[in-house]
KENULO-873161 format. One record per atom (N, C-alpha, C, CB): residue in one letter; x, y, z. Coordinates in steps of 0.02 Angstrom, whole numbers, plus 50000, padded with zeros to 5 digits. Glycine has a CB too. Example, Ala and Ser with C-alpha at 12.3 -4.5 7.8 and 13.67 -1.06 7.14 Angstrom:
<dodos>
A506604971650390;A506154977550390;A506604983550390;A505654977650452;S506424988850354;S506844994750357;S506455000250394;S507044997050286;
</dodos>
This chain:
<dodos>
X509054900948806;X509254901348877;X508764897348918;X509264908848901;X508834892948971;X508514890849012;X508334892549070;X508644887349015;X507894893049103;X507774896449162;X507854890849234;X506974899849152;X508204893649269;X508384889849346;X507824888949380;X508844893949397;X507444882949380;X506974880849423;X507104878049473;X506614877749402;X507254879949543;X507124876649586;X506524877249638;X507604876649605;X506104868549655;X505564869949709;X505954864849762;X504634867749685;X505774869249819;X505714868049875;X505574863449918;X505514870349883;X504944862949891;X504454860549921;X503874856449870;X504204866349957;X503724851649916;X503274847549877;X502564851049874;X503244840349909;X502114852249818;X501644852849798;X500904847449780;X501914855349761;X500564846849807;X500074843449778;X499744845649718;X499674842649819;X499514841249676;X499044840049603;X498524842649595;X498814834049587;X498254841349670;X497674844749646;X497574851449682;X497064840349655;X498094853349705;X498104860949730;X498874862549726;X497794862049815;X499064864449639;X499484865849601;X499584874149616;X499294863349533;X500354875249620;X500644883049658;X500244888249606;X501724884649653;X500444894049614;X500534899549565;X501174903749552;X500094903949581;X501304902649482;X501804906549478;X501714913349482;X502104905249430;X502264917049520;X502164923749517;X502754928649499;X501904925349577;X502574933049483;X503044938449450;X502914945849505;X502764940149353;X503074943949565;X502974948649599;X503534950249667;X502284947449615;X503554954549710;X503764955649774;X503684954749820;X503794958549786;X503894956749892;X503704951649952;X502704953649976;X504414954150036;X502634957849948;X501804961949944;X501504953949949;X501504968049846;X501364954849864;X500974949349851;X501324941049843;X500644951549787;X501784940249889;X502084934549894;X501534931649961;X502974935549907;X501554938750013;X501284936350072;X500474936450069;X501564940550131;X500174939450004;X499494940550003;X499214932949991;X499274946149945;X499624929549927;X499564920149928;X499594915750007;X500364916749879;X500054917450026;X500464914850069;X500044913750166;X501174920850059;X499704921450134;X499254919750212;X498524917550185;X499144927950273;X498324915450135;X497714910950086;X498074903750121;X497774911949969;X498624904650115;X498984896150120;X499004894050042;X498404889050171;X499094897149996;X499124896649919;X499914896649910;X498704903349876;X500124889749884;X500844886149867;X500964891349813;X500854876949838;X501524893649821;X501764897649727;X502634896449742;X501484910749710;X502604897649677;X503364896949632;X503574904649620;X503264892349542;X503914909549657;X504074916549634;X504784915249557;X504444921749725;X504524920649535;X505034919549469;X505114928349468;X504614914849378;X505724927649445;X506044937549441;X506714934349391;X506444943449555;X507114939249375;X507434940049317;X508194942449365;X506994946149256;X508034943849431;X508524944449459;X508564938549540;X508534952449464;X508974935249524;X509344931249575;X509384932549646;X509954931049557;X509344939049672;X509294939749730;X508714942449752;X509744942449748;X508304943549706;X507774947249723;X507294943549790;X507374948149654;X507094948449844;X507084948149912;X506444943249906;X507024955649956;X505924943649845;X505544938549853;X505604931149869;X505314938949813;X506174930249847;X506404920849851;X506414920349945;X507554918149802;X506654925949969;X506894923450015;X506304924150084;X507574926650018;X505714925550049;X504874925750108;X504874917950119;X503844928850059;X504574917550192;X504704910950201;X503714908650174;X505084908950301;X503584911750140;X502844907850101;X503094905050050;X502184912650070;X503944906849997;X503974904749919;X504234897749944;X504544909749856;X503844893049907;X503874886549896;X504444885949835;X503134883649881;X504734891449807;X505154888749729;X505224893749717;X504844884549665;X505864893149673;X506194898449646;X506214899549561;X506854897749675;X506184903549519;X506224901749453;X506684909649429;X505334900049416;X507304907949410;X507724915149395;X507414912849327;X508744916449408;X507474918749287;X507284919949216;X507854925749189;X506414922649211;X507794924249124;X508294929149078;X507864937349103;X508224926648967;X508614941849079;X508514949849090;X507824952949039;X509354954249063;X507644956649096;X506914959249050;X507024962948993;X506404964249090;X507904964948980;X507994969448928;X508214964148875;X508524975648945;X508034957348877;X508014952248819;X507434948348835;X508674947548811;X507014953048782;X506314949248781;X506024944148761;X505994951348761;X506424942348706;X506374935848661;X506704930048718;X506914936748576;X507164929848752;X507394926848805;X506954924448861;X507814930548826;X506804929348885;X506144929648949;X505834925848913;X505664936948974;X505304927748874;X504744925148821;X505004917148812;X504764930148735;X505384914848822;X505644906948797;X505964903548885;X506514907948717;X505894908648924;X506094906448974;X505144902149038;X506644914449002;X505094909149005;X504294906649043;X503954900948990;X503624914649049;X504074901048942;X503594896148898;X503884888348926;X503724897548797;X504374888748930;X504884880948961;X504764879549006;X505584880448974;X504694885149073;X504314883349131;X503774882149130;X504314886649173;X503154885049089;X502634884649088;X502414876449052;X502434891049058;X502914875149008;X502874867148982;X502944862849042;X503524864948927;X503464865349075;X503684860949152;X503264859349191;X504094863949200;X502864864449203;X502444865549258;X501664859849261;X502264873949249;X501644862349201;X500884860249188;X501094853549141;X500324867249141;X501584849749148;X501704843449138;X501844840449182;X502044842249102;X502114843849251;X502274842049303;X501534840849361;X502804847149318;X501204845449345;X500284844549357;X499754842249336;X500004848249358;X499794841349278;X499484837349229;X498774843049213;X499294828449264;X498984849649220;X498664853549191;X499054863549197;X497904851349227;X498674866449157;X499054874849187;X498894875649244;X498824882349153;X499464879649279;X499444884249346;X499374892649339;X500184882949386;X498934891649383;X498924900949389;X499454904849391;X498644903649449;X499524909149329;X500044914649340;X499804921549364;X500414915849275;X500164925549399;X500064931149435;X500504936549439;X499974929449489;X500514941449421;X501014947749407;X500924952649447;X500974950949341;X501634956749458;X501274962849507;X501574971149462;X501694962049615;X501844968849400;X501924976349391;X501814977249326;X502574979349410;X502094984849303;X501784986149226;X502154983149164;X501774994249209;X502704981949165;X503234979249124;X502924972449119;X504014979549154;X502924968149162;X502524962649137;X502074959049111;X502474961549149;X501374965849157;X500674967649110;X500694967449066;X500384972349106;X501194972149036;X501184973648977;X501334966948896;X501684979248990;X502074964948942;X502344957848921;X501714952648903;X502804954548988;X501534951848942;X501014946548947;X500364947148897;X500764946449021;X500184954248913;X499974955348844;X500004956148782;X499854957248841;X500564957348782;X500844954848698;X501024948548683;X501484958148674;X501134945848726;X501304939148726;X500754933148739;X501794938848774;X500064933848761;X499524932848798;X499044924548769;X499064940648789;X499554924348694;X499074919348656;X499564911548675;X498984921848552;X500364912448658;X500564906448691;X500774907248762;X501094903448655;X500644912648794;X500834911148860;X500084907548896;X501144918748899;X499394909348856;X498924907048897;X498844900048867;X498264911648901;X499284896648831;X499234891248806;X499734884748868;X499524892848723;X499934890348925;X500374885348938;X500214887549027;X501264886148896;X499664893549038;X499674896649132;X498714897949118;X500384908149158;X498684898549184;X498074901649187;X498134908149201;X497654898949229;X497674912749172;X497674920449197;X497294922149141;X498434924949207;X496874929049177;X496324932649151;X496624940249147;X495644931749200;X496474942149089;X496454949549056;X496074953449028;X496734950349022;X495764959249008;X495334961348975;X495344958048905;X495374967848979;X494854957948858;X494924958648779;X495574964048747;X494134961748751;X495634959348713;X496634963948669;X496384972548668;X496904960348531;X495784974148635;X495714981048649;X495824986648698;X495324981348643;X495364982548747;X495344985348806;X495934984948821;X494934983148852;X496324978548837;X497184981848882;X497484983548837;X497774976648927;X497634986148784;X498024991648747;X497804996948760;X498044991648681;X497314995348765;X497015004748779;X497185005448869;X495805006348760;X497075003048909;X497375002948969;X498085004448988;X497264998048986;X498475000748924;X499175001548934;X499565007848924;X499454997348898;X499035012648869;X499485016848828;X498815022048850;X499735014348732;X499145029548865;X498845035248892;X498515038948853;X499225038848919;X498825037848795;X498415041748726;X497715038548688;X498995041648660;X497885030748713;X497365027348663;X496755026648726;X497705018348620;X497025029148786;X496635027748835;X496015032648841;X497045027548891;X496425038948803;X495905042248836;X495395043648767;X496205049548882;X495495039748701;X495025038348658;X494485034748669;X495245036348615;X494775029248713;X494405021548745;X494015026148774;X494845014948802;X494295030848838;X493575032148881;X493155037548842;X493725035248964;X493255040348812;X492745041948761;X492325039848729;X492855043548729;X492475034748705;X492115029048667;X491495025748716;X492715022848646;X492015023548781;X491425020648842;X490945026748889;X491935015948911;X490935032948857;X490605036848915;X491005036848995;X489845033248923;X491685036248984;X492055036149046;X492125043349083;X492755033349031;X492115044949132;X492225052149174;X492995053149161;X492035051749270;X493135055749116;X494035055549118;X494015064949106;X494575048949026;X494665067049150;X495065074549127;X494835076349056;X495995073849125;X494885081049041;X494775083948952;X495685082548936;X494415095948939;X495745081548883;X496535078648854;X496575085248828;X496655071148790;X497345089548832;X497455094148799;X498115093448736;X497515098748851;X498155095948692;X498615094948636;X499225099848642;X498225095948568;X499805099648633;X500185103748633;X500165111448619;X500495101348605;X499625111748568;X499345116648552;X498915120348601;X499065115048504;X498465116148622;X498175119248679;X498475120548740;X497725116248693;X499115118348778;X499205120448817;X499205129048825;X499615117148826;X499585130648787;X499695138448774;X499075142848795;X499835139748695;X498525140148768;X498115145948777;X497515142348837;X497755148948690;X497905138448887;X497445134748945;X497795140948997;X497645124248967;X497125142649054;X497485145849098;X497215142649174;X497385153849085;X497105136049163;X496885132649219;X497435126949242;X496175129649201;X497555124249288;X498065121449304;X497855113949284;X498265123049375;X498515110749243;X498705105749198;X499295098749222;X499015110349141;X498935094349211;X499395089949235;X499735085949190;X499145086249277;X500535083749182;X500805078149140;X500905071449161;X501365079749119;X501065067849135;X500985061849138;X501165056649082;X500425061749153;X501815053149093;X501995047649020;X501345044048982;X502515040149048;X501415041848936;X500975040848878;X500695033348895;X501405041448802;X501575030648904;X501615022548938;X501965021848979;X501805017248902;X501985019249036;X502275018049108;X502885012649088;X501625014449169;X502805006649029;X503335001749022;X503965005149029;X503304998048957;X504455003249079;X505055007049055;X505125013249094;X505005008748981;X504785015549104;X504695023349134;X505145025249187;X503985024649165;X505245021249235;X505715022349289;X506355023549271;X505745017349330;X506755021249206;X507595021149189;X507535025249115;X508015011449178;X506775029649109;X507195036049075;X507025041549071;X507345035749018;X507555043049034;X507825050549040;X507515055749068;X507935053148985;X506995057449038;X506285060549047;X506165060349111;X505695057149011;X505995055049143;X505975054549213;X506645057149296;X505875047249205;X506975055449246;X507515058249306;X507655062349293;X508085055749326;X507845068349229;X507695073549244;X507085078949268;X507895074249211;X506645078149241;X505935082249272;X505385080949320;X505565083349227;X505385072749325;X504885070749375;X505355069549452;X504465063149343;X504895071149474;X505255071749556;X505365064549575;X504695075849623;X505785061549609;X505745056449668;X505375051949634;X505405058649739;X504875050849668;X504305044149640;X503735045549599;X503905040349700;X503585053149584;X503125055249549;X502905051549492;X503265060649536;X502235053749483;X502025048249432;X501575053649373;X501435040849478;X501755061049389;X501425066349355;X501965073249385;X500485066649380;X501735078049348;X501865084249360;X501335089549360;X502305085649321;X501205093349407;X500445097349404;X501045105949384;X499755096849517;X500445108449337;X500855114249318;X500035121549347;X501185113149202;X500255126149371;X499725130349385;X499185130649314;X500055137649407;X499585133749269;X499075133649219;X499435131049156;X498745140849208;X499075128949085;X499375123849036;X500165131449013;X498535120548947;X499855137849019;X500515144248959;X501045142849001;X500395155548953;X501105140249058;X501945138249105;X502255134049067;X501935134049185;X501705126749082;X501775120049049;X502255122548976;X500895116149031;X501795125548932;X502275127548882;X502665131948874;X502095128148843;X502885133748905;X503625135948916;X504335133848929;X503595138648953;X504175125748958;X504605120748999;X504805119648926;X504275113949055;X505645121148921;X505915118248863;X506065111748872;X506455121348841;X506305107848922;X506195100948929;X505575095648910;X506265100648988;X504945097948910;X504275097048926;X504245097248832;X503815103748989;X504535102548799;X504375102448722;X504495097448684;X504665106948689;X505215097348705;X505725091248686;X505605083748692;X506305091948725;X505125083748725;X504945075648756;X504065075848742;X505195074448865;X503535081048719;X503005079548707;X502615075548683;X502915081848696;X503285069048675;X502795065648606;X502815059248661;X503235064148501;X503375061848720;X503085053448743;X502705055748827;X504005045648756;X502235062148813;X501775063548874;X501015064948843;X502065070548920;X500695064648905;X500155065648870;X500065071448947;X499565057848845;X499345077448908;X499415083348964;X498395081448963;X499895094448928;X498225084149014;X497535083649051;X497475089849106;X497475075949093;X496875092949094;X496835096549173;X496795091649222;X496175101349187;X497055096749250;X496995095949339;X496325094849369;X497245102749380;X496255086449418;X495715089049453;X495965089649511;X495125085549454;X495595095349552;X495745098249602;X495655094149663;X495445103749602;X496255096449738;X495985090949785;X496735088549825;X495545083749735;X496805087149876;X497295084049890;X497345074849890;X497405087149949;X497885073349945;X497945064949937;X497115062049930;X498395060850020;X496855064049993;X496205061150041;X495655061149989;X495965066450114;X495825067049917;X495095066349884;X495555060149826;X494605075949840;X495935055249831;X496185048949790;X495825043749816;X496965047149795;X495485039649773;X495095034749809;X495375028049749;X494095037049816;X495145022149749;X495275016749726;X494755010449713;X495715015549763;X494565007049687;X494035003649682;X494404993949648;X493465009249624;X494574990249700;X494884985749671;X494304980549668;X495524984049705;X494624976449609;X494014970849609;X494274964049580;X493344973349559;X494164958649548;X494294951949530;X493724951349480;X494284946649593;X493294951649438;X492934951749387;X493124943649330;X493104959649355;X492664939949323;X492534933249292;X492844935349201;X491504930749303;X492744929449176;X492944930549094;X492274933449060;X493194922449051;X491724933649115;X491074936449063;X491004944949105;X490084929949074;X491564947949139;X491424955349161;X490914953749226;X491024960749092;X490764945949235;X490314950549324;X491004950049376;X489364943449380;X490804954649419;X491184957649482;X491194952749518;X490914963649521;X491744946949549;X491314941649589;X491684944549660;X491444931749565;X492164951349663;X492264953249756;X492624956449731;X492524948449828;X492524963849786;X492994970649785;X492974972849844;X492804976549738;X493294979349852;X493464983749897;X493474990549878;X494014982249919;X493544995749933;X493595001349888;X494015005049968;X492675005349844;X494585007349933;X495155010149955;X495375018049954;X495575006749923;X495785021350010;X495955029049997;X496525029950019;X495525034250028;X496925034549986;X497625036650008;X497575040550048;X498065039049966;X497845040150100;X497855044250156;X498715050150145;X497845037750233;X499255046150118;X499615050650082;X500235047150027;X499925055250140;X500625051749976;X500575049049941;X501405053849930;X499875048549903;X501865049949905;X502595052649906;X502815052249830;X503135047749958;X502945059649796;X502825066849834;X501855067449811;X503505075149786;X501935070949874;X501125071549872;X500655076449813;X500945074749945;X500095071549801;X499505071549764;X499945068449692;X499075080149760;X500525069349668;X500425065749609;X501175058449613;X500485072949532;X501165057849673;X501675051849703;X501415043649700;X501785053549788;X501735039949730;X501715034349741;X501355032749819;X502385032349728;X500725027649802;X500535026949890;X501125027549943;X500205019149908;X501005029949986;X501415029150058;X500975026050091;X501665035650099;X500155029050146;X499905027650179;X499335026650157;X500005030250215;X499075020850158;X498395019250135;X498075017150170;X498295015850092;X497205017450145;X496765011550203;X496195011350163;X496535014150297;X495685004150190;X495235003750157;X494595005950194;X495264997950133;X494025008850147;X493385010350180;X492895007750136;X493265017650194;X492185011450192;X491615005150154;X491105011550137;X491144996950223;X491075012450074;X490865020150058;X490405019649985;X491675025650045;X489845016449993;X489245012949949;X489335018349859;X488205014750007;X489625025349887;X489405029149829;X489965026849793;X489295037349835;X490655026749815;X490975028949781;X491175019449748;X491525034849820;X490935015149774;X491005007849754;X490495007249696;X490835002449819;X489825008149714;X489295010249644;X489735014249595;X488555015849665;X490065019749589;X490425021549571;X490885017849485;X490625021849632;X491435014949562;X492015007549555;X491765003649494;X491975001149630;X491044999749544;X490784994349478;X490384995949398;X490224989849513;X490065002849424;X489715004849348;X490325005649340;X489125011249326;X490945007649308;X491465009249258;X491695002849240;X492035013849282;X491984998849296;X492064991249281;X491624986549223;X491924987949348;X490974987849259;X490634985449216;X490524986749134;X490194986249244;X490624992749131;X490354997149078;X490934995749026;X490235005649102;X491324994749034;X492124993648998;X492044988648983;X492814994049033;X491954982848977;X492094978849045;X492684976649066;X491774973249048;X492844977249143;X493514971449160;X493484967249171;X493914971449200;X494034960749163;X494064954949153;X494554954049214;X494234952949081;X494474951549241;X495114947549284;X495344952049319;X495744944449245;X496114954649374;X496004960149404;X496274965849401;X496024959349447;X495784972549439;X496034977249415;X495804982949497;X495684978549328;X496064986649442;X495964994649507;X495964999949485;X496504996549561;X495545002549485;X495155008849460;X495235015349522;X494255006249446;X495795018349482;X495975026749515;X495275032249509;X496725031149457;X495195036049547;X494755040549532;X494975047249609;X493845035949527;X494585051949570;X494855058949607;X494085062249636;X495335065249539;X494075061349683;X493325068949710;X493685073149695;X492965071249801;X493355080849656;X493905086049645;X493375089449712;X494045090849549;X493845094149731;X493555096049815;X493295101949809;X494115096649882;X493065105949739;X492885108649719;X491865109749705;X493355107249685;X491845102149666;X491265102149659;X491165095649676;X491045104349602;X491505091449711;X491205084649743;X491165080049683;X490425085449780;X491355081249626;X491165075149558;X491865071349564;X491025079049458;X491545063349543;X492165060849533;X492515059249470;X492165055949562;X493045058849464;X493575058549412;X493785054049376;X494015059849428;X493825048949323;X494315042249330;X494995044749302;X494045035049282;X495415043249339;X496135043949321;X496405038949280;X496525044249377;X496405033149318;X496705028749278;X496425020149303;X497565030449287;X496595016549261;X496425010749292;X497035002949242;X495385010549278;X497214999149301;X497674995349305;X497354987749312;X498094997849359;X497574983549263;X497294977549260;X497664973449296;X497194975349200;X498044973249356;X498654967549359;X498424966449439;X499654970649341;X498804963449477;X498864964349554;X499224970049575;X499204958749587;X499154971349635;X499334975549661;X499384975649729;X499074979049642;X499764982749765;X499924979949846;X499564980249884;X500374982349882;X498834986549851;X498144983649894;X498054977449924;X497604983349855;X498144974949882;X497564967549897;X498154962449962;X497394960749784;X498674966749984;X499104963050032;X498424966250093;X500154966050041;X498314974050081;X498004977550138;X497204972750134;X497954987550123;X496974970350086;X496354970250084;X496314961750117;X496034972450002;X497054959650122;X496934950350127;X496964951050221;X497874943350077;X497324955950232;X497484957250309;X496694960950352;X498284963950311;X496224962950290;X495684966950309;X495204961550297;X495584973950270;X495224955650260;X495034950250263;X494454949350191;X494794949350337;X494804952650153;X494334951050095;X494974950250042;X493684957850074;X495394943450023;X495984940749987;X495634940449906;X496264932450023;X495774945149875;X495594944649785;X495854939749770;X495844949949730;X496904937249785;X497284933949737;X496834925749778;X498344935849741;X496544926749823;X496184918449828;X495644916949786;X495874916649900;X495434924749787;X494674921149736;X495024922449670;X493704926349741;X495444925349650;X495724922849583;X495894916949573;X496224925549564;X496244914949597;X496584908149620;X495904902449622;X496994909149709;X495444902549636;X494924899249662;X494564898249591;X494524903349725;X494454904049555;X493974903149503;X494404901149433;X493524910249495;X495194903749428;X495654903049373;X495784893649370;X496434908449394;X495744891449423;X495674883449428;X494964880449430;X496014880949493;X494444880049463;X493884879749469;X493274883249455;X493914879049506;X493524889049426;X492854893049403;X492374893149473;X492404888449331;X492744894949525;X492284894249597;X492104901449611;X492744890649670;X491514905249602;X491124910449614;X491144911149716;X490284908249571;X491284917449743;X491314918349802;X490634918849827;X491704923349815;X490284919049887;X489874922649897;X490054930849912;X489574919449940;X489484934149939;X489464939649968;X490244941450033;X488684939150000;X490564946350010;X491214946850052;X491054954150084;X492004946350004;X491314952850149;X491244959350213;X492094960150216;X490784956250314;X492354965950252;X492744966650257;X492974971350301;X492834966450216;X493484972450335;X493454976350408;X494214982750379;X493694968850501;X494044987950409;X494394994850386;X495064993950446;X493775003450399;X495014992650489;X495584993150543;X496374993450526;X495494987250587;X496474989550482;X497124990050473;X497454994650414;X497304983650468;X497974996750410;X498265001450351;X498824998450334;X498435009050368;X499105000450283;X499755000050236;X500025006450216;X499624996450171;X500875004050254;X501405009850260;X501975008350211;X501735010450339;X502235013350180;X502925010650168;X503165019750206;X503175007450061;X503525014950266;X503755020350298;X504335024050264;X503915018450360;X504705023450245;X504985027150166;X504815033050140;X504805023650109;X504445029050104;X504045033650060;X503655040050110;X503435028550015;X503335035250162;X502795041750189;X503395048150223;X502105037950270;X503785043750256;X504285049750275;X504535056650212;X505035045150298;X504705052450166;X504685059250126;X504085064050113;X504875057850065;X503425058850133;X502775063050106;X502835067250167;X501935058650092;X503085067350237;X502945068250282;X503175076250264;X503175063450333;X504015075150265;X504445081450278;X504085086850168;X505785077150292;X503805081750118;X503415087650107;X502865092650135;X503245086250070;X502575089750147;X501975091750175;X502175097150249;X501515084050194;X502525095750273;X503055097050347;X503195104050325;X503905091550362;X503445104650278;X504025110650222;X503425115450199;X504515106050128;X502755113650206;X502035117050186;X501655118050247;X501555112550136;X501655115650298;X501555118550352;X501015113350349;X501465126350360;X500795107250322;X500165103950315;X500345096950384;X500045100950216;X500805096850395;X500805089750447;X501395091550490;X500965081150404;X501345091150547;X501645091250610;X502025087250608;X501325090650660;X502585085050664;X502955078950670;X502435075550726;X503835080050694;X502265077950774;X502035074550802;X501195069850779;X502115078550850;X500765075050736;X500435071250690;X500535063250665;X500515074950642;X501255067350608;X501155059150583;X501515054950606;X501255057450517;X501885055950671;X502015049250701;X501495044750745;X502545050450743;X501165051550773;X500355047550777;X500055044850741;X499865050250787;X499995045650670;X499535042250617;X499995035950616;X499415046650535;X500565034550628;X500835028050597;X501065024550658;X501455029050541;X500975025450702;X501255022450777;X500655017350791;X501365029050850;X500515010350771;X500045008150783;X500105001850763;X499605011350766;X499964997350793;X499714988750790;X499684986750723;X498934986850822;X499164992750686;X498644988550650;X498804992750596;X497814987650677;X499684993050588;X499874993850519;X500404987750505;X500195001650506;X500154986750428;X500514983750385;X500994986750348;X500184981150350;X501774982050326;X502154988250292;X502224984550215;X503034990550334;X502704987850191;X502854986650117;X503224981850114;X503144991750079;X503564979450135;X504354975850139;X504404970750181;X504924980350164;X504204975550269;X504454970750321;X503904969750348;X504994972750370;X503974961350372;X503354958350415;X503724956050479;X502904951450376;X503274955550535;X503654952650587;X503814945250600;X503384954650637;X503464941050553;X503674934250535;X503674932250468;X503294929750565;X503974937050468;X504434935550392;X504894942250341;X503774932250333;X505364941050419;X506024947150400;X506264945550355;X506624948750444;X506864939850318;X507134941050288;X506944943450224;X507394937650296;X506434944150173;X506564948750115;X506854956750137;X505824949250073;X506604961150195;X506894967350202;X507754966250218;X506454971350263;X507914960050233;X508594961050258;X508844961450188;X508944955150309;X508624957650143;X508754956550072;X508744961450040;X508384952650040;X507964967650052;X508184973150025;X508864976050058;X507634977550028;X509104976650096;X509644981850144;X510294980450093;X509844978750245;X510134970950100;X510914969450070;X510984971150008;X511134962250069;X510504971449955;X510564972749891;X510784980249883;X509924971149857;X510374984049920;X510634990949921;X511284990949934;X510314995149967;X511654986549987;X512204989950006;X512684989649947;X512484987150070;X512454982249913;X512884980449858;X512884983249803;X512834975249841;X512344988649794;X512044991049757;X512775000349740;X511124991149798;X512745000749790;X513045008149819;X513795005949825;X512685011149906;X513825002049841;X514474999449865;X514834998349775;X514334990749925;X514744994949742;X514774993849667;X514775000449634;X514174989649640;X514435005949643;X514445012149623;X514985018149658;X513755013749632;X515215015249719;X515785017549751;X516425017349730;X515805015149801;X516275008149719;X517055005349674;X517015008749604;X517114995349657;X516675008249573;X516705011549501;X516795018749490;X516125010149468;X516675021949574;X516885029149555;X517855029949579;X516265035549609;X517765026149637;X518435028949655;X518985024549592;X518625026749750;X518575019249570;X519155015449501;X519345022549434;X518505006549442;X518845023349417;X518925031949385;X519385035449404;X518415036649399;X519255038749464;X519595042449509;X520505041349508;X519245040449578;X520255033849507;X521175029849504;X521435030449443;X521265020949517;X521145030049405;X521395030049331;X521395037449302;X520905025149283;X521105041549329;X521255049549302;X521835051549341;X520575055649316;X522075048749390;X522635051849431;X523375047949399;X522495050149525;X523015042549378;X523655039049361;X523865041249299;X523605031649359;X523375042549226;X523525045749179;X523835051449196;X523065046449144;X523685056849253;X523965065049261;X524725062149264;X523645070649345;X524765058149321;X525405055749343;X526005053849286;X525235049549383;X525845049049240;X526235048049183;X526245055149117;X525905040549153;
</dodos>
């Protein structure tokens, strides 16, 4: 299969685009660097093509034909860097690809630039079980892991959580038991947990951990850009302000702060592992005893770094900067003022929290009524990807309308004959 390349726009040689595998987030995180890229997705309408930063378009085969994809990027990647007379930076924004790329990592880095941990380390990153051997191994602050066995006789409250995220959104497992956007399930104590006959049936693809205690506000974040030899060359360190459905959801409202402990923190674990290229390191204050937690940590881009380029410290530039030039930053400052909404999402965090008596209406329309928020989707100079989301949805629903009332037509017509 061949993949549809079209650019736009003319590119210079010696300041060659980046391809990216991402959304309108980190389309605009390049884009206000003034960094040329080529967006590539697997779907044709996807709202990224249509940010007025993508210089080029690249459709690629369906992610559920891997061998396809895999031969689609290698062709572009021949294109590209024959067309430059060297590799271009590639850049990803989610786990399916991470993941891709890492299995794939020896001829795809034969043909893009991009940095990843050592093969160990991101397997163990990728997969929840081998992860929490890894942080054992490194002296990492991680939950105690409990075994099926142990849940039963735990009487402290227990959290679940898939093994591997690849995939995770379209199954089964997930739409029946995990809520909305959840990315865990907290159970009071592990003898409930085992009781969930659903939860039995599917144990082999969760992994269970206590609970650390705490709401959104004790979630903190530690992002960084780290060289091929593990030094840190610029970070940030970030907190959820709330999170849909809340404490084990998807960001809604975020912001960044400048908080020396919990960044010392950030970099001893970074370091200590080491990470390579970029990542973001979850961690929990339990509000209990003030210790912190590592939850989890993610090697790829992410929609931080849209909040952190608007707060004025841009990772995907100094990636970009050193993945071509090996160009080391200096010392980076960075200013807290602005936040990141996906008003969406927070609205549902809202009316939870609302339903608990924890947030007012008038609260959080105060928390989000303000200048100096950024959103998920929509920018004010540069609408069309959200119109793009609207239209896809409609087409989306609309297609699921026709296919019900077509049913509908054909069971009446069989009664009929």
């Amino acid at each position: 299969m061949t993949a549809r390349l079209v650019v736009e726009r003319a590119f210079a040689r010696e300041r060659p685009p980046v391809l990216l595998l991402a959304g309108p987030v980190l389309v605009r995180t390049l884009g206000i660097a003034g960094i040329p890229l080529i967006v590539a997705s697997s779907d044709a309408t996807a709202p990224a093509f249509f940010s007025r930063y993508c210089g080029g378009r690249c459709v690629l085969a369906s992610k559920d034909d891997p061998d396809a994809l895999l031969c689609d990027l290698l062709e572009v990647g021949d294109r590209l860097s024959a067309q430059f007379g060297r590799r271009i930076p590639f850049m990803y924004g989610d786990d399916f690809f991470l993941e891709f790329i890492v299995t794939h990592r020896q001829p795809l880095a034969e043909r893009f630039l991009f940095l990843l941990p050592d093969p160990h380390t991101a397997d163990a990153l990728l997969a929840k079980d081998l992860f929490q051997e890894f942080a054992h191994q490194r002296g990492l602050p991680v939950p105690r892991s409990l075994s099926w066995e142990n849940l039963a006789v735990t009487d402290l409250p227990v959290l679940a959580k898939p093994r591997s995220k690849a995939r995770w959104r379209d199954s089964e497992l997930r739409e029946q038991f995990f809520i909305g956007d959840s990315k865990a399930v907290v159970f009071p104590t592990g003898r409930e947990a085992a009781l969930q006959p659903l939860l039995e049936r599917n144990r082999n693809q969760l992994t269970f951990q206590e609970y650390v205690c705490g709401d959104d506000r004790q979630l903190w974040s530690y992002h960084g850009f780290a060289s091929d030899q593990g030094k840190i060359l610029a970070s940030f360190v970030g907190r959820k302000l709330r999170t849909s459905p809340p404490v084990t959801g998807e960001s809604a409202f975020i912001e960044l702060m400048h908080d020396d402990e919990r960044a010392r923190f950030g970099q001893k674990l970074a370091e200590r592992i080491p990470l390579k290229g970029p990542f973001k390191i979850d961690f929990k204050t339990d509000s209990r005893t003030g210790c912190h937690t590592l939850l989890e940590i993610n090697a790829r881009f992410n929609l931080w770094h849209y909040l952190g380029a608007v707060n004025g410290i841009n990772l995907m530039q100094i990636a970009y900067d050193y993945l071509l030039d090996e160009i080391e930053p200096g010392p980076r400052r960075y200013s807290t003022g602005k936040r990141w909404l996906c008003l969406r999402s927070d609205f549902r965090a809202y009316r939870a929290m609302s339903a608990l008596g924890e947030l007012s209406f008038v609260r959080w329309i105060a928390s989000i009524l303000s200048r100096n928020v950024v959103y998920n989707i929509f920018a004010w100079n540069d609408p069309v990807p959200l119109l793009m989301t609207w239209r896809n949805r409609f087409a989306r629903k609309a297609r699921k309308a026709f296919g019900l009332a077509r049913q509908a037509l054909k069971r009446y017509s069989s009664m009929e004959s």
